[in-house]
C-alpha positions in Angstrom: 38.1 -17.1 16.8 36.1 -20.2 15.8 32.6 -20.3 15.5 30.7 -23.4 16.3 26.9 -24.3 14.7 23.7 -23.7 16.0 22.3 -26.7 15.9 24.9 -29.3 17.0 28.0 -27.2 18.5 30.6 -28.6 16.2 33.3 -26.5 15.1 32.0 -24.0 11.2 34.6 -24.5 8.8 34.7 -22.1 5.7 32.6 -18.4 5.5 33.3 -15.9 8.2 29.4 -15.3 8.1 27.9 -19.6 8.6 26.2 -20.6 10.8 25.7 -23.9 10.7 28.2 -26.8 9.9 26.0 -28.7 7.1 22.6 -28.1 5.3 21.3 -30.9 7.6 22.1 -28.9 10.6 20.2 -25.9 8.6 17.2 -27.7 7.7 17.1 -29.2 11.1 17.1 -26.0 13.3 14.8 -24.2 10.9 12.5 -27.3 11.2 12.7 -26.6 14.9 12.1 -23.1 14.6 8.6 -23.0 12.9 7.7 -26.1 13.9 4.5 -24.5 15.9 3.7 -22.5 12.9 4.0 -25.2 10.5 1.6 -27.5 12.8 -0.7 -24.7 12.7 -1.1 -24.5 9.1 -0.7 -28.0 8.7 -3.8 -28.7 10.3 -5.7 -25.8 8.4 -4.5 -26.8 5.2 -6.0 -30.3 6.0 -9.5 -28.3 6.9 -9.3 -26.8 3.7 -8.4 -29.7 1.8 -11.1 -31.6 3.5 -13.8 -28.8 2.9 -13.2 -28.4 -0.8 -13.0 -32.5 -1.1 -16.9 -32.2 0.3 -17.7 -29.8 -1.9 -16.3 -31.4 -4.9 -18.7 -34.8 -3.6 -21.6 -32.8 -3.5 -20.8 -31.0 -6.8 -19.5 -32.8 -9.2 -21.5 -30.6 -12.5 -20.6 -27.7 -11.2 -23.8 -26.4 -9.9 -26.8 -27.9 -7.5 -28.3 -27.4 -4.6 -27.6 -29.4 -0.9 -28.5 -28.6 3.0 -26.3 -27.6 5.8 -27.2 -30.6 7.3 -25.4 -32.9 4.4 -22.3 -30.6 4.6 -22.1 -30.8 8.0 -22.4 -34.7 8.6 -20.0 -35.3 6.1 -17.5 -33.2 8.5 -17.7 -29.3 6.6 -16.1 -26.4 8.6 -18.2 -23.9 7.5 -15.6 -21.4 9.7 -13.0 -22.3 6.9 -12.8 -21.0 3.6 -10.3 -19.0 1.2 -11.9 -16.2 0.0 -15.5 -14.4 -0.3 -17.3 -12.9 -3.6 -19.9 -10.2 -2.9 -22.3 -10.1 -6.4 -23.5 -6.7 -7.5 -27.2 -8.4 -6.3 -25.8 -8.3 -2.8 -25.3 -11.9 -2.3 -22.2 -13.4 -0.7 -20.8 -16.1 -1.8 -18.0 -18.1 0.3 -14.9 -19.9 -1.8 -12.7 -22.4 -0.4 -10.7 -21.9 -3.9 -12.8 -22.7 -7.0 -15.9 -24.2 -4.9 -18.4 -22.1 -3.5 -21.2 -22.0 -1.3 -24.1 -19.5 -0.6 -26.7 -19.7 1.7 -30.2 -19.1 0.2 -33.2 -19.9 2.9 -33.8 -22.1 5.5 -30.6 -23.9 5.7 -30.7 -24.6 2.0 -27.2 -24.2 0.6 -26.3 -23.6 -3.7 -23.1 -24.8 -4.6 -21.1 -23.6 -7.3 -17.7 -23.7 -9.3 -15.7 -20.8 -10.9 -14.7 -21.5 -14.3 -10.9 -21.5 -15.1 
């Protein structure tokens, strides 16, 4: 009985167990398979990059102070971020990887930067 690939219907030479003729057939039917999943989280690993590229900007010594308002025009998703740091004080502080943000009053942002 021969098998024949998934991806282009030629005839599988060799394992009992392929399942696709060539590692281009492979890569091309797997490509196909996530291809929604990988658009997905394509586009919010492009958010992310372009949040923590804002903060960096506005940052650059590692702490100061700026307003939602100069986030936000320079394109900040304040809906994306990577992880969050409750302090033993009860503040909260929002990470997209080493840069964070908190909010202290009246739309008044401080920005800050984990050391390694």
């Amino acid at each position: 009985m021969s098998k024949t690939c998934l991806e282009c219907g030629d005839k599988i030479i060799g394992r009992e167990d392929k399942k696709f003729c060539s590692d281009g057939c492979r890569n091309a039917f797997n490509n196909k398979m996530n291809k929604d999943q990988n658009n997905m989280m394509r586009n919010i690993n492009n958010k992310l990059r372009k949040n923590y590229r804002i903060l960096c900007e506005l940052n650059p010594e590692g702490k100061t102070k700026t307003t939602r308002n100069k986030m936000s025009n320079k394109g900040f998703d304040f809906e994306l971020f990577t992880s969050i740091l409750k302090t033993k004080t009860g503040n909260t502080y929002y990470f997209v990887y080493d840069y964070g943000y908190m909010e202290i009053e009246n739309e008044q942002y401080v920005l800050v930067k984990k050391e390694a």
